[in-house]
C-alpha positions as CSV (number, residue, x, y, z in Angstrom):
1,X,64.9,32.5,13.0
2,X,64.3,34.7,16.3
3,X,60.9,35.1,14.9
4,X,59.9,31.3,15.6
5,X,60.7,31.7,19.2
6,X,57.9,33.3,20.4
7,X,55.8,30.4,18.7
8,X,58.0,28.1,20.5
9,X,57.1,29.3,23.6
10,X,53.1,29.4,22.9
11,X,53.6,25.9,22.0
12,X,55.2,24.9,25.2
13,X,52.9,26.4,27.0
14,X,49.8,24.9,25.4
15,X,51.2,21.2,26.1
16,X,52.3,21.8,30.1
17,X,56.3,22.8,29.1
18,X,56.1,24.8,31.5
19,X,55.2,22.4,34.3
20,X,51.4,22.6,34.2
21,X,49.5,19.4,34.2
22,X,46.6,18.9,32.2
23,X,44.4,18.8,35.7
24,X,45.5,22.2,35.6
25,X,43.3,23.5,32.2
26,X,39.8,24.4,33.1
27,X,38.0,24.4,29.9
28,X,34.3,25.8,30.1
29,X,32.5,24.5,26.8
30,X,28.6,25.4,26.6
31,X,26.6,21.7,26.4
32,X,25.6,20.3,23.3
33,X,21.9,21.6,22.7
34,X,19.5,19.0,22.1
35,X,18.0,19.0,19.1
36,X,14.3,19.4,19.2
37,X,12.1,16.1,18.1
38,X,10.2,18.2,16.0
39,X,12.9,18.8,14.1
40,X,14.5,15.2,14.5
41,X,11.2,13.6,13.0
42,X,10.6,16.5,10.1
43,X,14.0,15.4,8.8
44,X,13.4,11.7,9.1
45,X,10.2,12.4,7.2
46,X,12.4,14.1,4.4
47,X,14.7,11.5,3.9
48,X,11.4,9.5,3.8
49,X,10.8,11.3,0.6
50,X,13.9,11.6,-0.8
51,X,14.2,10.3,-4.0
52,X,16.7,7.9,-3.2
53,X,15.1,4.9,-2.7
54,X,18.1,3.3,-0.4
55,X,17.4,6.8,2.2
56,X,13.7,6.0,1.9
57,X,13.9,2.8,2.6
58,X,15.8,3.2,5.8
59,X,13.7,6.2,6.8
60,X,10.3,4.1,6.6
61,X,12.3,1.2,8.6
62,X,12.8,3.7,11.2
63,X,9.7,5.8,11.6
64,X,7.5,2.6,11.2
65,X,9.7,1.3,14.3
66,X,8.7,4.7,16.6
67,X,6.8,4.0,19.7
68,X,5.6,6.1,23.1
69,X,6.6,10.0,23.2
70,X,8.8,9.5,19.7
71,X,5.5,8.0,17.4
72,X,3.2,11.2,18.9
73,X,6.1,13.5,18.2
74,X,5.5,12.0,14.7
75,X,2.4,11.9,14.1
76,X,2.1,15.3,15.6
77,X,4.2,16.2,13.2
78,X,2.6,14.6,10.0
79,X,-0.7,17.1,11.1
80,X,1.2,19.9,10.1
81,X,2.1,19.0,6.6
82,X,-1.3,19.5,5.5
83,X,-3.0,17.1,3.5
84,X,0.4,15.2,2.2
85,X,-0.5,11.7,0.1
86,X,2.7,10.5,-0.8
87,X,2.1,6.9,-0.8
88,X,5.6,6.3,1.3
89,X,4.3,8.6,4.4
90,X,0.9,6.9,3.9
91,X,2.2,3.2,4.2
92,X,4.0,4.4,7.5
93,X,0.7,6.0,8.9
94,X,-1.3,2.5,8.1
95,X,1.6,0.6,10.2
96,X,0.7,3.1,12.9
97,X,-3.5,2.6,12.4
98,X,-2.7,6.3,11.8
99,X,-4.6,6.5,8.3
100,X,-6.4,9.7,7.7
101,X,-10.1,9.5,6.4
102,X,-9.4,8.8,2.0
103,X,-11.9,8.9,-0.6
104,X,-12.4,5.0,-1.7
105,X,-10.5,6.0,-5.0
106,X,-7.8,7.3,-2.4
107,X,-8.0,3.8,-0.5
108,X,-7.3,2.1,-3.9
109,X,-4.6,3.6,-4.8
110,X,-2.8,3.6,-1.5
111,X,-3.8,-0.5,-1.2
112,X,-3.0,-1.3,-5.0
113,X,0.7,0.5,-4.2
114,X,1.2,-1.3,-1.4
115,X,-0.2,-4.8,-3.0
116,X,2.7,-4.2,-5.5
117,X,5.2,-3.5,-2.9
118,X,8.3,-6.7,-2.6
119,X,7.6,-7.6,1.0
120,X,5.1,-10.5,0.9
121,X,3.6,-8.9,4.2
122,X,2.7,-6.1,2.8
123,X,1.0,-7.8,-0.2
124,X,-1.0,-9.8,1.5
125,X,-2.3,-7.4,4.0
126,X,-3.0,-4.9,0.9
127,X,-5.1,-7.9,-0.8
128,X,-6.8,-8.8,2.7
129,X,-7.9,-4.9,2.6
130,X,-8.9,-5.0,-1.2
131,X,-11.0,-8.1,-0.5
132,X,-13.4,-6.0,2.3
133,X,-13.5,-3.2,0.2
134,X,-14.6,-4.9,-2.9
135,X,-17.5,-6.2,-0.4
136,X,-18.1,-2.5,0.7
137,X,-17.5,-1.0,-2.5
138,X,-17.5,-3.8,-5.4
139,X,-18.5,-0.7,-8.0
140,X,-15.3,1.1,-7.3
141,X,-13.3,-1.9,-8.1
142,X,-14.5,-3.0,-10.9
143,X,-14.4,0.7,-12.9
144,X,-10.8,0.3,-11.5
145,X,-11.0,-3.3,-13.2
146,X,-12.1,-1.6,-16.4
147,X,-9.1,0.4,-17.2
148,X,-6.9,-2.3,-17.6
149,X,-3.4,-1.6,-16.5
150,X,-0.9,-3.5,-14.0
151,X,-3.5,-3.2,-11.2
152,X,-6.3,-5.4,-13.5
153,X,-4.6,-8.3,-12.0
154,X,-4.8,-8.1,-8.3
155,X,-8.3,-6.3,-9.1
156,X,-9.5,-9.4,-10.8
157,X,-8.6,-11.8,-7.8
158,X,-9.7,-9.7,-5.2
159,X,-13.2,-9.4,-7.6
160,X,-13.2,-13.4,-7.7
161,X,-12.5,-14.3,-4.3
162,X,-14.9,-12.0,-2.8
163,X,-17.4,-13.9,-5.5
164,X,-18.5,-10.5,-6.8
165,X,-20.5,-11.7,-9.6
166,X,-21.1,-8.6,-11.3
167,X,-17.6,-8.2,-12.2
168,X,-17.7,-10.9,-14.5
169,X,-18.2,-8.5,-17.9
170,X,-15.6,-6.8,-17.2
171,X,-12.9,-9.7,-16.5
172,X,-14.3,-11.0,-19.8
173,X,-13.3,-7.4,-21.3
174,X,-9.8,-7.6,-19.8
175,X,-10.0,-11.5,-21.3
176,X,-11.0,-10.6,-24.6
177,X,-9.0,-7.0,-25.3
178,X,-6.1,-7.6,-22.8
179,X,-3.1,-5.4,-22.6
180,X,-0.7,-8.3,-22.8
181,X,-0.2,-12.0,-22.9
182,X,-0.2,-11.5,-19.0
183,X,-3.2,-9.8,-18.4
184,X,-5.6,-11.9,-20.2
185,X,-4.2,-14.9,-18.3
186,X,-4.6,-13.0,-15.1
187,X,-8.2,-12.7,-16.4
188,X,-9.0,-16.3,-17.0
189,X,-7.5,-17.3,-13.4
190,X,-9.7,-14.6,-11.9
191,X,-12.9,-16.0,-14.3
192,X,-12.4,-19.3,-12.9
193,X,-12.2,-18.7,-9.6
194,X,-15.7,-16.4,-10.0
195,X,-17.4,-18.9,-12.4
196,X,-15.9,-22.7,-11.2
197,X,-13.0,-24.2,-12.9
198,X,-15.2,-26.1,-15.5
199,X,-15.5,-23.2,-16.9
200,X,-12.5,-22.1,-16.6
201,X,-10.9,-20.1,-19.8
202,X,-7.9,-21.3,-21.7
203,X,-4.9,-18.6,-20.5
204,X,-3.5,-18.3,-24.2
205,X,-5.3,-20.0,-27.8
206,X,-7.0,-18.6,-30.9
207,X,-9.0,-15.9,-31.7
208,X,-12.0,-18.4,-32.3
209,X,-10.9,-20.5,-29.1
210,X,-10.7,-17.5,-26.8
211,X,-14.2,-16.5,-28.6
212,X,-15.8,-19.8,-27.3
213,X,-14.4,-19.3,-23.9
214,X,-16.3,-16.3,-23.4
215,X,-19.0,-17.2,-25.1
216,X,-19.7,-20.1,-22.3
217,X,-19.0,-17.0,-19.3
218,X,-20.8,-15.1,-21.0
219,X,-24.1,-18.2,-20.9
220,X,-23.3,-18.5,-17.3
221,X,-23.4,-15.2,-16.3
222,X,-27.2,-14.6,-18.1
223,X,-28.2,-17.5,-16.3
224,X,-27.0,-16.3,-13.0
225,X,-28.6,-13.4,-13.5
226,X,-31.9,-15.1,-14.7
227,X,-31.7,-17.0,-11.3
228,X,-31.1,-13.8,-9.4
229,X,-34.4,-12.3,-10.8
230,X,-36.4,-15.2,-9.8
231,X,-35.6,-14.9,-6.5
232,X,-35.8,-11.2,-5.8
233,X,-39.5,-12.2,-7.4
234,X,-40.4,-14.6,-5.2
235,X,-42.2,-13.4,-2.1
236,X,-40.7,-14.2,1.4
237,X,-42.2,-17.5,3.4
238,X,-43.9,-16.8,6.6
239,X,-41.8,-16.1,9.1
240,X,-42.7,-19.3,11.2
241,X,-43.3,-21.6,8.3
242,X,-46.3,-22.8,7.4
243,X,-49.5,-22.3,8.8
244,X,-51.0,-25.4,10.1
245,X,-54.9,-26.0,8.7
């Protein structure tokens, strides 16, 4: 038992038994480094790509909310790494106007990801971004259009509302040969917005109904390029109408 009273007395002494106030214990702790924002942004960007999507989520809410010294530190940041095109780091970036320069195969990607995304703002700015590149680049999207796939869908409306009239055999491919019941109405949506709604296809019928359908696209389109012809052939008026005799 003598051996606990040594102990007894450390204790004392470490609480003020032996009269000391705790005014009386200097304690000299080194400060808390800061940690450096380098750092503090190259783990927020890792949690951005975690494979959780919970931790992703709430890193992209928090780097697309960076502003002043904190966004630079960021973007000074996202230099280093090099080329990186995960799709998550690029949506932040494009909420910063931060996008690097992309092929237009890169840019489609990036805006069909982003056109599928949950948040209705997103989506519609994607499609807003389709529809001036399908102006710029219409050949890009329709290949795109060609390959069928869940993108054929938002492809196809962007194609119609930007009244790319060219894009029309391949909407009648996706129409004809869909992937699923889905697709092809997709297609006739997009067909009638890009030919009128007379002609309009059915969404679902028979093989010799759906066959009909096209057929009448398919008349339209021949005419529209018929029209086209004649007018590239036709030679400009005068500039200051006509000349008075």
């Amino acid at each position: 038992m003598s051996t606990l009273r040594p102990l007894s007395v450390v204790l004392a002494l470490l609480v003020g038994g032996c009269g000391s106030t705790a005014a009386d214990v200097r304690v000299d702790a080194p400060p808390v480094p800061r940690v450096p924002a380098r750092m503090q942004v190259a783990e927020e960007v890792g949690r951005l790509l975690a494979p959780d999507p919970a931790v992703s989520k709430a890193a992209e809410r928090r780097l697309i909310s960076l502003d002043g010294d904190d966004r630079q530190a960021f973007l000074d940041y996202v230099e280093t790494l090099q080329g990186e095109r995960d799709l998550r780091l690029l949506n932040v970036l494009d909420e910063h106007h931060a996008l690097p320069a992309m092929s237009v195969d890169e840019q489609l990607d990036f805006l069909l990801w982003k056109s599928a995304r949950p948040e209705r703002f997103y989506v519609m700015k994607a499609q807003s971004r389709l529809i001036d590149l399908a102006k710029k680049d219409p050949d890009a999207l329709i290949a795109r259009l060609g390959r069928g796939g869940p993108s054929a869908e938002v492809l196809g409306v962007v194609l119609a509302v930007s009244k790319t009239t060219r894009a029309l055999p391949a909407l009648l491919e996706r129409y004809r040969f869909p992937a699923s019941q889905r697709e092809r109405a997709a297609a006739a949506e997009a067909l009638g917005l890009l030919a009128g709604a007379e002609r309009r296809p059915r969404a679902s019928g028979s093989r010799e109904e759906i066959a009909r359908d096209a057929a009448v696209l398919e008349a339209w389109y021949e005419e529209q390029l018929a029209i086209a012809a004649e007018r590239s052939s036709v030679p400009p008026a005068p500039a200051g109408g006509e000349e008075r005799r």
